[in-house]
VMD Tcl script that builds the backbone (N, CA, C; Angstrom):
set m [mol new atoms 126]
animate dup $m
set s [atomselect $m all]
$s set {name element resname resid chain x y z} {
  {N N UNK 1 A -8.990 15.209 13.312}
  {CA C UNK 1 A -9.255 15.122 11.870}
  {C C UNK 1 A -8.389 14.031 11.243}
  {N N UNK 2 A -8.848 13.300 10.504}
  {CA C UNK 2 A -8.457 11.909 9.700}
  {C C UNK 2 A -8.066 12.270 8.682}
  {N N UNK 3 A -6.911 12.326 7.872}
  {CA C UNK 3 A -6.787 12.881 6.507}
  {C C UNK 3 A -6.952 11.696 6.212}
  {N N UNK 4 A -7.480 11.360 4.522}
  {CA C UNK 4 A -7.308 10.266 3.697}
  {C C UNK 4 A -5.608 9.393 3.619}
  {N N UNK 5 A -5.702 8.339 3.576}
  {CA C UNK 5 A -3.910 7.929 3.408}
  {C C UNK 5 A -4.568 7.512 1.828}
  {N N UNK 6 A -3.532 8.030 1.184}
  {CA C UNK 6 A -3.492 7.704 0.046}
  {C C UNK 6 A -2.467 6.404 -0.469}
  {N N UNK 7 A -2.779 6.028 -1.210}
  {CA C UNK 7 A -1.476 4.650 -1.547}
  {C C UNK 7 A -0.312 5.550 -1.637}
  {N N UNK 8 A 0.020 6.529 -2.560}
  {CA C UNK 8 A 0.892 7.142 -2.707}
  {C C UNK 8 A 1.693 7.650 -1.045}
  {N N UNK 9 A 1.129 7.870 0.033}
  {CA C UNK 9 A 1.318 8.076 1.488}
  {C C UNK 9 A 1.263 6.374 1.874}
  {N N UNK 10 A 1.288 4.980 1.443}
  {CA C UNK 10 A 1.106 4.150 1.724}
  {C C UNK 10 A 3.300 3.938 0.948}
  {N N UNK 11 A 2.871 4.022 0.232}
  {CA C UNK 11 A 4.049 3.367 -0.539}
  {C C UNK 11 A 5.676 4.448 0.067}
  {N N UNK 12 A 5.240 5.268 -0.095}
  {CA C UNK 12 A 6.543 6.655 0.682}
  {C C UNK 12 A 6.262 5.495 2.136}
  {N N UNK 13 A 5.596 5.736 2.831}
  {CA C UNK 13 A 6.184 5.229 4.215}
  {C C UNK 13 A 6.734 4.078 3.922}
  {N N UNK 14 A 6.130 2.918 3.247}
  {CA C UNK 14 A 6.861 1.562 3.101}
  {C C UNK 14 A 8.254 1.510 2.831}
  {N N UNK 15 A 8.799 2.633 1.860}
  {CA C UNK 15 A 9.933 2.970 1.462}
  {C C UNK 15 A 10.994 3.157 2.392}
  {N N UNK 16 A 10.160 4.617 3.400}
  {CA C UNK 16 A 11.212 4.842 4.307}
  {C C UNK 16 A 11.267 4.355 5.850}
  {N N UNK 17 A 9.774 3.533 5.803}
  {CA C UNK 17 A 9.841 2.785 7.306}
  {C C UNK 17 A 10.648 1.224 7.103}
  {N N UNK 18 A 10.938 0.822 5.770}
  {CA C UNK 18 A 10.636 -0.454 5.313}
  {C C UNK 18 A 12.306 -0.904 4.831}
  {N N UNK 19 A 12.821 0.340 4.137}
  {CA C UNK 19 A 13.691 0.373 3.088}
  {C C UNK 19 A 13.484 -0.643 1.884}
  {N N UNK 20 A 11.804 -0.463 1.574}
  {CA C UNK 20 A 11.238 -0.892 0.611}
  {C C UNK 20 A 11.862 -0.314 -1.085}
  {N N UNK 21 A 12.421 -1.008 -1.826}
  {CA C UNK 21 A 12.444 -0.073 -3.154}
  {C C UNK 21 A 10.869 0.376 -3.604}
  {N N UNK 22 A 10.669 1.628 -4.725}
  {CA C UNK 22 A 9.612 1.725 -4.689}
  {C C UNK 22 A 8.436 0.564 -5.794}
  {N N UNK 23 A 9.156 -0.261 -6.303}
  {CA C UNK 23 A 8.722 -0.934 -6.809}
  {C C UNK 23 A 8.041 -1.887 -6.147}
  {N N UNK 24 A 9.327 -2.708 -5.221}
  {CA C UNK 24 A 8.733 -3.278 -3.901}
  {C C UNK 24 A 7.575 -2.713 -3.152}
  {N N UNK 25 A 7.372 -1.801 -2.191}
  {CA C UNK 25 A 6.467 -1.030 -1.900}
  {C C UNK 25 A 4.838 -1.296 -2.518}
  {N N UNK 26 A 5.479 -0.886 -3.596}
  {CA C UNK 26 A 3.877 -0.849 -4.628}
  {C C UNK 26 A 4.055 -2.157 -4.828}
  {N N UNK 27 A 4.443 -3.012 -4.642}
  {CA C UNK 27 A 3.991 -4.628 -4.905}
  {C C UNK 27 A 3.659 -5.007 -3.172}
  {N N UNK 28 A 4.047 -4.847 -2.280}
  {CA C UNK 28 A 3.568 -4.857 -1.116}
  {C C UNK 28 A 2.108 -4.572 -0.475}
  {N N UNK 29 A 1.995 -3.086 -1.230}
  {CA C UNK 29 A 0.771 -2.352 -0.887}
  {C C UNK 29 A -0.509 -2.906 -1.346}
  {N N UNK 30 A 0.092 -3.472 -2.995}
  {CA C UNK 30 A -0.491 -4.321 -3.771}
  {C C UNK 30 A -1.866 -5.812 -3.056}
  {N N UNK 31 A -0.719 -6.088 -2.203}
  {CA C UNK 31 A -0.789 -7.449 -1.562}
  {C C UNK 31 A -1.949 -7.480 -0.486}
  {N N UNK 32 A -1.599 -6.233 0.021}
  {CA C UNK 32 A -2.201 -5.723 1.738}
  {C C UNK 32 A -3.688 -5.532 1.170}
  {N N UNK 33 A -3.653 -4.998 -0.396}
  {CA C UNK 33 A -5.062 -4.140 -0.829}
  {C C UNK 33 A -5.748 -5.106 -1.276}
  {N N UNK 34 A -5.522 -6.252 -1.796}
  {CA C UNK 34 A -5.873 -7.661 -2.100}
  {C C UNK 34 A -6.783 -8.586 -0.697}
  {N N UNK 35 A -5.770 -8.632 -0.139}
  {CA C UNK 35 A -6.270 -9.050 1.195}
  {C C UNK 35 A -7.755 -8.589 1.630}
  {N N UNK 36 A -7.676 -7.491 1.957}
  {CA C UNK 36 A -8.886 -6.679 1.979}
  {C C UNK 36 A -9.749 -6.561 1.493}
  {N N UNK 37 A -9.608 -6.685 0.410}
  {CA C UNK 37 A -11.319 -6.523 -0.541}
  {C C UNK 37 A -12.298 -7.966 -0.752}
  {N N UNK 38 A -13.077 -7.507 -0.901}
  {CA C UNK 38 A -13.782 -8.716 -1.066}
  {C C UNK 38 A -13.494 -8.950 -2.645}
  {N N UNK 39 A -13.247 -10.797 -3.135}
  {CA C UNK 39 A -12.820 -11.578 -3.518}
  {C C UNK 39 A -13.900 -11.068 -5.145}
  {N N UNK 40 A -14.823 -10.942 -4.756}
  {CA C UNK 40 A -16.077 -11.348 -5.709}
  {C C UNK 40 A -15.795 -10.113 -6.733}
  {N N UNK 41 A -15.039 -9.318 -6.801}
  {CA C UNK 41 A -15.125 -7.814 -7.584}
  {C C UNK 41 A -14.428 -7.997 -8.483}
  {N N UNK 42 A -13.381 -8.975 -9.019}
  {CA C UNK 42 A -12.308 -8.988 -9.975}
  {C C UNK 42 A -13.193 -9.713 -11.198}
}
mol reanalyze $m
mol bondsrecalc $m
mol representation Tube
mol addrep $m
């Protein structure tokens, strides 16, 4: 079974795999989620 990762489960690990602040983190996650999407939606 696959649970959903939520950003909120995105940003906690960045924190404590990362020693990301959580600001950092959420500007990180930010970046990764950018990457990913297609361009045309903004």
């Amino acid at each position: 079974m696959v649970k959903e990762v939520t950003r909120k489960d995105i940003i906690e690990k960045s924190i404590t795999d990362v020693k990301l602040t959580k600001a950092g983190a959420s500007t990180y996650y930010q970046m990764i989620k950018d990457k990913h999407e297609p361009q045309g939606k903004k």
